[in-house]
N, CA and C of each residue as an Amber inpcrd file, in Angstrom:
protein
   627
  25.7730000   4.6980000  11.4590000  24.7900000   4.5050000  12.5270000
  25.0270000   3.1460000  13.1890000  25.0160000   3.1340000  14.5630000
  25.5280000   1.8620000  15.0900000  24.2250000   0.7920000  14.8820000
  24.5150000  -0.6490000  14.4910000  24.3340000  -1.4630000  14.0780000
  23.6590000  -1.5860000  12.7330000  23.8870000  -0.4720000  11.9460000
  23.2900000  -0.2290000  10.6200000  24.4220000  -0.2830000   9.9670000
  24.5770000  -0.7670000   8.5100000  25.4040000  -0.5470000   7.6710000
  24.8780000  -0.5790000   6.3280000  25.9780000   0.5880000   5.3710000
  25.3920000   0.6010000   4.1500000  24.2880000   1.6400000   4.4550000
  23.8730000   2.3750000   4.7590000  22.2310000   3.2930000   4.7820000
  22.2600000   4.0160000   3.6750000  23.0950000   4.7410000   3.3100000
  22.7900000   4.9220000   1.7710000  22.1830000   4.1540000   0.6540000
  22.7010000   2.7180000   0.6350000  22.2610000   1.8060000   0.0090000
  20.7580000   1.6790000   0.0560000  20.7500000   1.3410000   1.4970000
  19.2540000   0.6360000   2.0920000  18.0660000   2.0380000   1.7780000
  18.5600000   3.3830000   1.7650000  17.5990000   4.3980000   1.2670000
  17.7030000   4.6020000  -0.1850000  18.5920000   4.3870000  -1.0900000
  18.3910000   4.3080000  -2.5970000  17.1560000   3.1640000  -3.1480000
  17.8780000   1.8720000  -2.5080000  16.7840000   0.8580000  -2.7670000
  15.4120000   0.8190000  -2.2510000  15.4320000   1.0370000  -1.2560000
  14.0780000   1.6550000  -0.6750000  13.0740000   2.6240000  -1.5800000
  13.6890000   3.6710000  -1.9440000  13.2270000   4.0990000  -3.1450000
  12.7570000   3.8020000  -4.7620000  13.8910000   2.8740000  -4.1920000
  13.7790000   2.3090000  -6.2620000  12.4570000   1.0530000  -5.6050000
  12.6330000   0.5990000  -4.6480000  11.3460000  -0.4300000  -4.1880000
   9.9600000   0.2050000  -4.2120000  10.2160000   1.7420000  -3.5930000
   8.5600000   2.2680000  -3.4910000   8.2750000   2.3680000  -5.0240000
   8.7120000   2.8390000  -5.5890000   8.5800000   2.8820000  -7.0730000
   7.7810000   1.9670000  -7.8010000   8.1370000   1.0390000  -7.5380000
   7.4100000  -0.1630000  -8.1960000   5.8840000  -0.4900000  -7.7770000
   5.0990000  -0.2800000  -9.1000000   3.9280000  -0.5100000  -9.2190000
   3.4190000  -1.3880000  -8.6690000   1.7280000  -1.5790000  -8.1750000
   1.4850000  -2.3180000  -7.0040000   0.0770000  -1.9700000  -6.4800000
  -0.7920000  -2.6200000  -5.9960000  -2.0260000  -2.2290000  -5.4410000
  -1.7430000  -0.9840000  -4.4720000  -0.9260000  -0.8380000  -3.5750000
  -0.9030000   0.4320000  -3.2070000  -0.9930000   1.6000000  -3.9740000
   0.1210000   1.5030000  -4.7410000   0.1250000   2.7990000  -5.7890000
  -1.0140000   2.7650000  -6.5260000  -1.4660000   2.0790000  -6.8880000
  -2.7890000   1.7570000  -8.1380000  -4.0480000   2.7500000  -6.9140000
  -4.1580000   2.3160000  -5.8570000  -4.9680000   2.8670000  -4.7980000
  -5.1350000   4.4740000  -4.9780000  -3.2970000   4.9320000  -4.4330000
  -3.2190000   6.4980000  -4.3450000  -3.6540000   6.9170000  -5.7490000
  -3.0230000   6.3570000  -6.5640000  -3.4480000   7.1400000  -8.3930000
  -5.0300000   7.1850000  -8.6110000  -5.7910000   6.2810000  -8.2710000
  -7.5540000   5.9980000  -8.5920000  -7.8950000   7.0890000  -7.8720000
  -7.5210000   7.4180000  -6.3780000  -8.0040000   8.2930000  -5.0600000
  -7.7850000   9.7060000  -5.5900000  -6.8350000   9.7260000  -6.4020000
  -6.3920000  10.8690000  -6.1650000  -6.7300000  11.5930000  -7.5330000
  -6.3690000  10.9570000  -9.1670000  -7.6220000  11.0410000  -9.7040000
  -8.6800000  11.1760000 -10.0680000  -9.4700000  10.3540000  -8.7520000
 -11.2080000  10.6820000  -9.0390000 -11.7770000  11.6220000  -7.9950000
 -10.8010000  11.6450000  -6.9850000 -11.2870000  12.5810000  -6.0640000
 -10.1790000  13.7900000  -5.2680000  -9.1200000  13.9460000  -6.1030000
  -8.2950000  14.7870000  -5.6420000  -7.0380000  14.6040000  -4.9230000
  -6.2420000  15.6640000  -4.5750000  -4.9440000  15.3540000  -3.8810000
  -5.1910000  14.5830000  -2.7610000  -5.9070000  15.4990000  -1.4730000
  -6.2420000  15.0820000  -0.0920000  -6.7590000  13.7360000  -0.2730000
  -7.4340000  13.2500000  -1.0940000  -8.0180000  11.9440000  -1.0790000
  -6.9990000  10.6080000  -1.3920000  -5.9330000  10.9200000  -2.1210000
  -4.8010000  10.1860000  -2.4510000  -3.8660000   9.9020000  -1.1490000
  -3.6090000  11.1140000  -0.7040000  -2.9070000  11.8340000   0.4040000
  -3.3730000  10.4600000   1.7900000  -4.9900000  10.8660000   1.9940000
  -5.7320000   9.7450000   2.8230000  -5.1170000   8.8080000   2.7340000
  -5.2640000   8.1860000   1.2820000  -5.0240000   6.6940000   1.3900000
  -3.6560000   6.5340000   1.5400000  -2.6300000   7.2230000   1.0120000
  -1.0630000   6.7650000   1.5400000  -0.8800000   6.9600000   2.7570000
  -1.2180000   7.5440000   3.6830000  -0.9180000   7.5530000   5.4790000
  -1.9170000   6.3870000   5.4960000  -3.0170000   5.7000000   5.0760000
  -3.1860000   4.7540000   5.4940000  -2.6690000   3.4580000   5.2940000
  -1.7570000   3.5710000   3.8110000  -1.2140000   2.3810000   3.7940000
   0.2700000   2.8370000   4.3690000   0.7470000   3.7250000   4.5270000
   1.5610000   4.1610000   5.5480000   1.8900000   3.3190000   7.0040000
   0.1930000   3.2120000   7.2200000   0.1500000   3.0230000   8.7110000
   0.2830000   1.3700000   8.9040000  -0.5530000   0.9100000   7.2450000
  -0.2210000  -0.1760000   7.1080000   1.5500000  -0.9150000   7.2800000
   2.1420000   0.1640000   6.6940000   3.4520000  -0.2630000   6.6780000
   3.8710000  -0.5820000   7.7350000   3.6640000   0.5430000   8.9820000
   4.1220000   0.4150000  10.6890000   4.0540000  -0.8630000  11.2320000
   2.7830000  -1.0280000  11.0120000   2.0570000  -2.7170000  11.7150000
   3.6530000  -3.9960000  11.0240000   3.7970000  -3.8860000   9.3650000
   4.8810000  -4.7940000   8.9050000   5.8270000  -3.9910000   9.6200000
   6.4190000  -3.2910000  10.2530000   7.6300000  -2.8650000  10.2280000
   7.8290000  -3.5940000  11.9780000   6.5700000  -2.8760000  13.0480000
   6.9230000  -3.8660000  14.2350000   7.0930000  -5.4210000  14.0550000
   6.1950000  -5.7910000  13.4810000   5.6550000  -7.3040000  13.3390000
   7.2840000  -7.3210000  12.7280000   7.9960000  -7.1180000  11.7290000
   9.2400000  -7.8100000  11.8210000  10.4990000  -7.6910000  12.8080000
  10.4200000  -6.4290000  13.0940000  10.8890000  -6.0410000  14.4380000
  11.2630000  -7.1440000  15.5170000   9.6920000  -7.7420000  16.0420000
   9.8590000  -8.1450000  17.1270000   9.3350000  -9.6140000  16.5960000
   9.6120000 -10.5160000  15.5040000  10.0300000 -11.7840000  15.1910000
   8.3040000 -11.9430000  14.5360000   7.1960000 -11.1720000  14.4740000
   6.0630000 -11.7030000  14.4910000   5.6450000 -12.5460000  12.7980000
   6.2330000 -11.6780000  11.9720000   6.1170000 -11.9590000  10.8470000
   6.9990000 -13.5960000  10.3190000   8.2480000 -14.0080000  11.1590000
   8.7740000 -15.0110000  11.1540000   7.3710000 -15.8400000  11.4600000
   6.5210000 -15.5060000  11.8650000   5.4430000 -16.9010000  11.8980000
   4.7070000 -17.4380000  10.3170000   4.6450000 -15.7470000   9.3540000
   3.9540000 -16.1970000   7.9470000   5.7720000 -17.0610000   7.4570000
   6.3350000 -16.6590000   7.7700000   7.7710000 -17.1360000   6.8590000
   7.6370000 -18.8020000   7.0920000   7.3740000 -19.1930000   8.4830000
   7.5930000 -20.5210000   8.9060000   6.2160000 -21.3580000   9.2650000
   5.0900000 -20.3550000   9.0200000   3.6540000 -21.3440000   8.9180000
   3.3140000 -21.3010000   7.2960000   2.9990000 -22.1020000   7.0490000
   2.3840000 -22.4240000   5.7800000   0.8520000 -21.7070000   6.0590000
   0.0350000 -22.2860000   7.0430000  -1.5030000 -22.2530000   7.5240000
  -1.3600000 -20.5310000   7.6470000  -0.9860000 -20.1360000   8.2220000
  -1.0860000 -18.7280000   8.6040000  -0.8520000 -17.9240000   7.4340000
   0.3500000 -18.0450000   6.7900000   0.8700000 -17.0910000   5.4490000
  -0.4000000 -17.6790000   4.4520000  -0.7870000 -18.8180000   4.2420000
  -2.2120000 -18.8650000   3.6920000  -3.8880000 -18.2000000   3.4140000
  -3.8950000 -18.1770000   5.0500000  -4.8440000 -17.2910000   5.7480000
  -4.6080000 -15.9130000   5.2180000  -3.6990000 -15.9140000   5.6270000
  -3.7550000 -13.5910000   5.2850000  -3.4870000 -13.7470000   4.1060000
  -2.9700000 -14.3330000   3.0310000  -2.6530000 -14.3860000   1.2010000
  -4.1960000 -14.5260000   0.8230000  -5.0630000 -15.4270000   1.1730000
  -6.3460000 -15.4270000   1.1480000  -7.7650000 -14.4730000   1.8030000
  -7.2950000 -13.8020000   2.4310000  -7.6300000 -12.9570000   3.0300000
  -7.1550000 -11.1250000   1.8460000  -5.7670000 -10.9850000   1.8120000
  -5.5790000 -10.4300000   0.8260000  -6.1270000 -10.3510000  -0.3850000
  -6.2000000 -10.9000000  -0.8680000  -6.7730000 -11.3800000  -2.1070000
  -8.2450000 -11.0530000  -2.0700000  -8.8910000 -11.8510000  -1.1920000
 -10.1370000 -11.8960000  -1.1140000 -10.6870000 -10.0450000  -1.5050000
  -9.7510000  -9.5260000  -0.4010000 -10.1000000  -7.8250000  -0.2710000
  -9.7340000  -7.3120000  -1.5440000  -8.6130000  -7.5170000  -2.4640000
  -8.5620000  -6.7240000  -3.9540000  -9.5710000  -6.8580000  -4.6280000
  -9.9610000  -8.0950000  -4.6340000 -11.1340000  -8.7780000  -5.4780000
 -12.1080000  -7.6740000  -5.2010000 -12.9130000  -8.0610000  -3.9500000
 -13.8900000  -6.8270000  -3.2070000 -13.6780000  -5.4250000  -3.8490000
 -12.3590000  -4.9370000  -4.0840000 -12.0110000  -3.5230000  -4.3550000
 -12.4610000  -3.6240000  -5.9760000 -11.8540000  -4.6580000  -6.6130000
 -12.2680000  -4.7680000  -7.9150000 -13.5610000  -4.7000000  -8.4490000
 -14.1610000  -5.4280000  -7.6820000 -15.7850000  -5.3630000  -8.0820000
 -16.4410000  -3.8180000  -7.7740000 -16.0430000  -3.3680000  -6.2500000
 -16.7060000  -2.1160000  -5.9520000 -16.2700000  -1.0980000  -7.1240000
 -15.4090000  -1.0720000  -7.5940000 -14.9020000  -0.2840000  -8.3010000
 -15.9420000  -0.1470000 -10.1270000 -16.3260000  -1.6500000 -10.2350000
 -16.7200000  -1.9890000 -11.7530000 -18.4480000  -1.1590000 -11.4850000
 -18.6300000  -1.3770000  -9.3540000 -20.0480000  -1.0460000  -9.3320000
 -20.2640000   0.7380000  -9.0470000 -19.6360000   1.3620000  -9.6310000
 -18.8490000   2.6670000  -9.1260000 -20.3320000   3.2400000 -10.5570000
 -20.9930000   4.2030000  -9.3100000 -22.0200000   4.7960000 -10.9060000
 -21.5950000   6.2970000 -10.2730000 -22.4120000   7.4740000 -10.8080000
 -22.5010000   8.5290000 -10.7520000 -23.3980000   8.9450000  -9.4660000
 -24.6750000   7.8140000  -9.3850000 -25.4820000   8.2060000  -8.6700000
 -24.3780000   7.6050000  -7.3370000 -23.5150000   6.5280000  -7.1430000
 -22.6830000   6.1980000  -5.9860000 -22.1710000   7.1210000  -5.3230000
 -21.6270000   7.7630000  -6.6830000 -21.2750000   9.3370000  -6.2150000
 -21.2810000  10.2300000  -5.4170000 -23.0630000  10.4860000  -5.8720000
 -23.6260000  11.7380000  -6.1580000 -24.0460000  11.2440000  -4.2800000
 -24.7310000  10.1020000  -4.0350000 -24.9190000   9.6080000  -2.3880000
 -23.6670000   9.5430000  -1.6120000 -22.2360000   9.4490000  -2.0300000
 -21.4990000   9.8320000  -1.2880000 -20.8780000  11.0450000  -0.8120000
 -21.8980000  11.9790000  -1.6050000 -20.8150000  13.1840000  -1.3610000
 -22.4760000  14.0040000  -0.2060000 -23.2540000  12.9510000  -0.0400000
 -24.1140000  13.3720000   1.2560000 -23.6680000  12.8820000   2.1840000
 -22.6390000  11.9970000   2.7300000 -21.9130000  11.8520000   3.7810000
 -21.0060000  12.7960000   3.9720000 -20.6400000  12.9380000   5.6720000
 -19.7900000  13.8750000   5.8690000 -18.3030000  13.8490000   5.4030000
 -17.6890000  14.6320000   5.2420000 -16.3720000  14.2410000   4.5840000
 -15.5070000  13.3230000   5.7120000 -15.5510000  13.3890000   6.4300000
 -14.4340000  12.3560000   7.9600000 -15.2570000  10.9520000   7.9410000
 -16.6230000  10.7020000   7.4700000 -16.5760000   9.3560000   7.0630000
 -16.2220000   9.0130000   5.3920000 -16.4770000   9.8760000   4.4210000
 -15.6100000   9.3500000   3.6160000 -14.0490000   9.3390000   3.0940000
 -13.3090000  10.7510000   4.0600000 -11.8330000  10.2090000   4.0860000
 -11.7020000   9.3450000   5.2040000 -12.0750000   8.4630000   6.3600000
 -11.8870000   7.2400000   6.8520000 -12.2720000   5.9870000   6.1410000
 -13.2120000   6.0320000   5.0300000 -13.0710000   5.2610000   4.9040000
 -11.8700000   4.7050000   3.5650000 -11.5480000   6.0470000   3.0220000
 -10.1660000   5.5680000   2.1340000  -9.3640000   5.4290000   3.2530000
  -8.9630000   5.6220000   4.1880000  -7.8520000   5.8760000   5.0550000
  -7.9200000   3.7140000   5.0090000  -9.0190000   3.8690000   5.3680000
  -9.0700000   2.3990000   5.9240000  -8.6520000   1.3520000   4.8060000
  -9.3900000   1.6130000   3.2820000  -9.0130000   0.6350000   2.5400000
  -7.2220000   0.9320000   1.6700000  -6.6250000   2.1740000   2.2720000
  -4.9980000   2.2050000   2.1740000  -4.4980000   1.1840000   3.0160000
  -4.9520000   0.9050000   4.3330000  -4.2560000   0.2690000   5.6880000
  -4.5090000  -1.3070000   5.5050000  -5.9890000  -1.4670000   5.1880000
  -6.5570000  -3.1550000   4.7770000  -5.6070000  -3.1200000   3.4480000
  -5.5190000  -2.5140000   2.2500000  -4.5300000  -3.0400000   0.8230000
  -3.3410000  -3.5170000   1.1490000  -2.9880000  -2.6010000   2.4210000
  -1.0430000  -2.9630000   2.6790000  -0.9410000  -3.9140000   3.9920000
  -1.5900000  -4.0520000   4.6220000  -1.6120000  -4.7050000   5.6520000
  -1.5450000  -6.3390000   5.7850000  -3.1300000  -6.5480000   4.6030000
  -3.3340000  -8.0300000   4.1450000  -2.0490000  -8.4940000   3.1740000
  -1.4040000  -8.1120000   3.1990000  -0.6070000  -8.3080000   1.7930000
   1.0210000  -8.9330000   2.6910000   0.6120000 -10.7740000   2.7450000
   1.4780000 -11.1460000   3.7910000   3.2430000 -10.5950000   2.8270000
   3.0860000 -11.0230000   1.1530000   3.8860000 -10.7340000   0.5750000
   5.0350000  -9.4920000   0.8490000   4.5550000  -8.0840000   1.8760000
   5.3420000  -7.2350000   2.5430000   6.0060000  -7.5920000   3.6610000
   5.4560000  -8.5740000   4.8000000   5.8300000  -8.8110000   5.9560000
   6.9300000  -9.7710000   5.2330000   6.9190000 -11.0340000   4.4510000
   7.8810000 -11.7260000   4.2370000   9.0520000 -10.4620000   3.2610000
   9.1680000  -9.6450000   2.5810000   9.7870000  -8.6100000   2.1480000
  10.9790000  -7.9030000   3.1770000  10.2930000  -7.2990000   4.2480000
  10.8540000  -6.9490000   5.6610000  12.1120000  -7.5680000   5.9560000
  11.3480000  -9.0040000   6.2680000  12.0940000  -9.7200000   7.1030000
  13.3980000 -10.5550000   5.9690000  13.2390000 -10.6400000   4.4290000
  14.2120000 -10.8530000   3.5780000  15.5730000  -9.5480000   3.6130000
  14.5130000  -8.1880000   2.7020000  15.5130000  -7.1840000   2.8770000
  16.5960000  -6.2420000   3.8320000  15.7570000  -6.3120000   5.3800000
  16.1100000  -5.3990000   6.1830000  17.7330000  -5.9650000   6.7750000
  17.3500000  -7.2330000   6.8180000  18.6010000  -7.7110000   7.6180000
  19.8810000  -7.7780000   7.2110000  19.8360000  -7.3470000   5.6830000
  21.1790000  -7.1410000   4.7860000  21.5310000  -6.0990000   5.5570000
  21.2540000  -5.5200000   5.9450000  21.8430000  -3.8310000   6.6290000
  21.7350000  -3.1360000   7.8400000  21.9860000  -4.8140000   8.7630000
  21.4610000  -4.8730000  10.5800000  23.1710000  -5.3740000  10.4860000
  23.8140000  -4.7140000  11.1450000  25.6300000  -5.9160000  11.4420000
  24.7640000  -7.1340000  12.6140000  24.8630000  -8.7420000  12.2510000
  24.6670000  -9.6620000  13.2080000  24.7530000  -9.6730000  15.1000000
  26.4320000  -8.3540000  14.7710000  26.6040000  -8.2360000  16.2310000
  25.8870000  -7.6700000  17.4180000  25.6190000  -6.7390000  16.6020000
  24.4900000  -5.6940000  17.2120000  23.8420000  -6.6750000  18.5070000
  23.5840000  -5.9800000  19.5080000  22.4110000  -6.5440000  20.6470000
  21.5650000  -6.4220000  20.5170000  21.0870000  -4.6810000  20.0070000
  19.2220000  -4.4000000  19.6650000  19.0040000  -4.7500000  18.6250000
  18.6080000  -5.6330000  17.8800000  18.0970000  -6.1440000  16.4370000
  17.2240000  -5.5090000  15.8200000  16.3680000  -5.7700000  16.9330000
  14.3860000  -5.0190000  17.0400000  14.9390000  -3.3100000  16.9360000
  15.5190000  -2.5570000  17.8320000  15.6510000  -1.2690000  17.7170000
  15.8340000  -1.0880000  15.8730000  17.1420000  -1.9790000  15.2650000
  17.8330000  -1.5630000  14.2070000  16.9150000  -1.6930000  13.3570000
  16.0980000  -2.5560000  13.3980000  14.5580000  -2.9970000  12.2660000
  13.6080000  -1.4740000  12.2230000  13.6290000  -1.1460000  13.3920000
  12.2150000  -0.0360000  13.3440000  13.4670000   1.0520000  12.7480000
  14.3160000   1.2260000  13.0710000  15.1860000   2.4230000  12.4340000
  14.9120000   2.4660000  10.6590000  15.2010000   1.3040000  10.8800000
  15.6280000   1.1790000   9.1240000  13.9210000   1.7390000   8.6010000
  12.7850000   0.2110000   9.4620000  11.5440000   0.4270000   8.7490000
  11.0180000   1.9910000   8.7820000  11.0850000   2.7080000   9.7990000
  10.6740000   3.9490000   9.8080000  11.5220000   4.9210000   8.0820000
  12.4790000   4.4040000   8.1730000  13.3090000   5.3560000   7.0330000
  12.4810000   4.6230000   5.5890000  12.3280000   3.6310000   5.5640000
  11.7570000   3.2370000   4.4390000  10.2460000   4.0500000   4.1880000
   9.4680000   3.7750000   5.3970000   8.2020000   4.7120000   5.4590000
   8.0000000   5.5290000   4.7640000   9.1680000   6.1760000   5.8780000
   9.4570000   7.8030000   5.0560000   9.1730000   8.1030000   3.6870000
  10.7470000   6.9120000   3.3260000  10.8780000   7.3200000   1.6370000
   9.8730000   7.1710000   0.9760000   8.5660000   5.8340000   1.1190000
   7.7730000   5.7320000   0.4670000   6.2630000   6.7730000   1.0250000
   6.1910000   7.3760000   1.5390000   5.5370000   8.4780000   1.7450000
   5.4850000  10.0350000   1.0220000   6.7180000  10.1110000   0.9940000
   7.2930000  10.9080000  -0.2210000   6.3940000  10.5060000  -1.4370000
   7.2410000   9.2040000  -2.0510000   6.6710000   8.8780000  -3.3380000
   5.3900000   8.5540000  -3.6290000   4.4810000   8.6400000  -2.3850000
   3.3930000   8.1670000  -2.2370000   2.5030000   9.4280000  -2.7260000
   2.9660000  10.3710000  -2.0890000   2.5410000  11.8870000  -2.0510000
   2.8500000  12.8020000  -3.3110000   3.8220000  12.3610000  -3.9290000
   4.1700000  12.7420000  -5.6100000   3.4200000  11.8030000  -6.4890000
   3.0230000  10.9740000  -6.4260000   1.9850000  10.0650000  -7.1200000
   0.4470000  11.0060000  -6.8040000   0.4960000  10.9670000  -5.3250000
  -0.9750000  11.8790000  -5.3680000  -1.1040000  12.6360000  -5.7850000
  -0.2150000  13.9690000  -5.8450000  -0.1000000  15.2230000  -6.5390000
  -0.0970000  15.2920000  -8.1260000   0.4050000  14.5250000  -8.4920000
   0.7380000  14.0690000 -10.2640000  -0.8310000  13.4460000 -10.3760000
  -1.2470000  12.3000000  -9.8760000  -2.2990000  11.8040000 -10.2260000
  -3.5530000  13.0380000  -9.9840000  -3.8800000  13.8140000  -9.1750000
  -4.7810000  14.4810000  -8.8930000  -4.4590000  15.5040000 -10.1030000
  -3.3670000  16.4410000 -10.8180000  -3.3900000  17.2410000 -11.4380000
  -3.5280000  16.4950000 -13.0240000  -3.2750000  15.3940000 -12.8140000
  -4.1090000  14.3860000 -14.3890000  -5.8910000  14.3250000 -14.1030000
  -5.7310000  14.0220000 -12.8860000  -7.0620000  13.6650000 -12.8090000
  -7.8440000  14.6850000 -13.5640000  -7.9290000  16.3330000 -13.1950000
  -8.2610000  17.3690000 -13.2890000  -8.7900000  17.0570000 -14.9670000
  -7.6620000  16.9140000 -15.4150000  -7.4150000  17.2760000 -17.1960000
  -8.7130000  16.2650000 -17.8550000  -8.6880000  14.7580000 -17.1970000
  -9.7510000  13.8090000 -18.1810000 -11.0110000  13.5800000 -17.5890000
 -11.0150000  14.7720000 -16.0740000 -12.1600000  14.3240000 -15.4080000
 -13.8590000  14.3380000 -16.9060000 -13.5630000  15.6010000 -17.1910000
 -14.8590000  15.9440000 -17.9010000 -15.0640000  15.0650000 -19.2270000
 -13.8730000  14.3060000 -19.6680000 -14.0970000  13.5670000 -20.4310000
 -15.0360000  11.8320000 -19.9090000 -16.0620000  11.6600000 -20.0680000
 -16.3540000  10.4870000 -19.0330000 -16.2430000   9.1000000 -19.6560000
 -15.8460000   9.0510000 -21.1130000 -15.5730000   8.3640000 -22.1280000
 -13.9110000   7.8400000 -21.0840000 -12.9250000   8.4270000 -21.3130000
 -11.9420000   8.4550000 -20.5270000 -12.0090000   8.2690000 -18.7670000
 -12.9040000   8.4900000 -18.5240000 -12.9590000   8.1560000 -17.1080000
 -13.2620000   6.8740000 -16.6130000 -14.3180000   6.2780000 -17.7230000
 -15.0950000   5.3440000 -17.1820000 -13.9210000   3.9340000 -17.6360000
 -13.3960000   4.2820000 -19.0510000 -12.2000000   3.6260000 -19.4550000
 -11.0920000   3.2820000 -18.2700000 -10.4250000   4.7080000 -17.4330000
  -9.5690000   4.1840000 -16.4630000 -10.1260000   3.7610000 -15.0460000
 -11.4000000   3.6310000 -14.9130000 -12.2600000   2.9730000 -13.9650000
 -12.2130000   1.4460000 -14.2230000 -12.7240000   1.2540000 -15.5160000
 -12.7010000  -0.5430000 -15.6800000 -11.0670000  -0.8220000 -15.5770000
 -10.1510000  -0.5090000 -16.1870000  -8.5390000   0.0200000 -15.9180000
  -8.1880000  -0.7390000 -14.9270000  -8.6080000   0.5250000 -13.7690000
  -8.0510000   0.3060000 -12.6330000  -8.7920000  -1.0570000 -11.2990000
  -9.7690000  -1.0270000 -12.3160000 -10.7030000  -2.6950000 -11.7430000
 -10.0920000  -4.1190000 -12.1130000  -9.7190000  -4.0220000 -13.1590000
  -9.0460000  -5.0470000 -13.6460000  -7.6740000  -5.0060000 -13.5300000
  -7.0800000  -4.2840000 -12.6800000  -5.5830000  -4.2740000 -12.3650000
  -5.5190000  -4.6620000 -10.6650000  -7.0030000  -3.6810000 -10.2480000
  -7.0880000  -4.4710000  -8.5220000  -7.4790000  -6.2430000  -8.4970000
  -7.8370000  -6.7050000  -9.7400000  -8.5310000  -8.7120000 -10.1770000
  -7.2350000  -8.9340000 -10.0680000  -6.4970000  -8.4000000 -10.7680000
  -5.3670000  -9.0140000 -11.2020000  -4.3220000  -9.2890000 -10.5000000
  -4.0740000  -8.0720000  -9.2310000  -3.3490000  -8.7150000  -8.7390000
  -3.8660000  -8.9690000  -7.2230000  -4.9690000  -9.2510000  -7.4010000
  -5.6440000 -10.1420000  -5.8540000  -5.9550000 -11.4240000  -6.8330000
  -5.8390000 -11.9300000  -7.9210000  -5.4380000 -13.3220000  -7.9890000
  -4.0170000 -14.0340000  -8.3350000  -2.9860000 -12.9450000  -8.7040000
  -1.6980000 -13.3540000  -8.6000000  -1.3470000 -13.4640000  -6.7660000
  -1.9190000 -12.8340000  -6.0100000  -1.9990000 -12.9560000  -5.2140000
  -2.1100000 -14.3250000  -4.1070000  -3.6650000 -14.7780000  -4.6110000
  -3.7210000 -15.8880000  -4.1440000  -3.3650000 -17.1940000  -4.7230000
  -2.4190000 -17.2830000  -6.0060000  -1.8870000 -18.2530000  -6.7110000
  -0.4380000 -17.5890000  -5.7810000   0.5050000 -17.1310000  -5.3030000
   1.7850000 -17.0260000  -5.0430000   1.8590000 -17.9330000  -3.9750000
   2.8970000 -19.0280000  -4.2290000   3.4930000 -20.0100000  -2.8890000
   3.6570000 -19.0890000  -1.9190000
């Protein structure tokens, strides 16, 4: 592909990258889990969409501003953070009766609002935009004229791949979910779980230079 090189490479690793565990994935597995495929499904097109936003923003130089501001890559690391935390707690405040009042909302406000906290998990997370702009350029040739074109090529293929894996996590997690739902001994266990894994890494978060 002209000004791409290596794409085999850049889609193996891409893969072996979505792979790796992470508040996103931790997201689709809880979603999908406690409330099914489609609900997992939600949240990966939203951190999906999250991805798009990093994929222009490196594209067209925007993310070179967290690489080369201190103040700014601060701001959104703190900002990040701030929001896992938020997820962490909502999660510890998660009852039956939370439930039982959410499932009197219509369903398009409560799959928007997973949609939304997929897009806020991946979005705030300056740690992807500086990622982008490290990995992509191994596999842009320098000569190239369109830079920006070769970035969205690549970022769109990465998408992809991690959409896939995003969507086999939902499917796997929703058909576990099924099995320990009725156990609530086990449920409530991978609830505090998955609360203390969203603390954890929204304060590795805001400790990372």
């Amino acid at each position: 592909m002209d000004g791409i090189h290596n794409l085999w490479l850049f889609i193996v690793s891409g893969l072996l990258l979505n792979m790796l565990p992470g508040p996103d994935s931790l997201l689709i597995i809880g979603r999908s889990a406690s409330q099914g495929f489609k609900a997992g499904s939600t949240a990966a097109l939203g951190i999906g969409t999250g991805t798009l936003i990093h994929i222009f923003a490196a594209a067209f130089g925007l993310s070179a501003i967290l690489a080369t501001s201190a103040t700014a890559f601060t701001i959104i690391k703190y900002i990040g953070a701030a929001y896992l935390l938020y997820m962490a707690i909502s999660m510890l405040r998660t009852s039956e009766e939370n439930t039982e009042a959410e499932r009197k909302f219509s369903t398009s406000i409560v799959y928007s609002r997973i949609f939304r906290q997929g897009f806020l998990t991946n979005v705030l997370n300056p740690k992807i935009a500086l990622f982008f702009l490290a990995f992509m350029p191994q596999f842009i040739d320098p000569a190239v004229e369109d830079k920006a074109l070769s970035f969205i090529i690549l970022g769109l293929i990465f998408n992809i791949n991690g959409m896939l894996w995003c969507h086999f996590l939902a499917v796997v997690s929703a058909y576990a979910g099924k099995k320990v739902k009725q156990n609530k001994k086990i449920t409530q266990f991978l609830t505090w779980g998955a609360s203390g894994l969203f603390g954890y890494f929204g304060i590795r978060l805001a400790f990372i230079d």
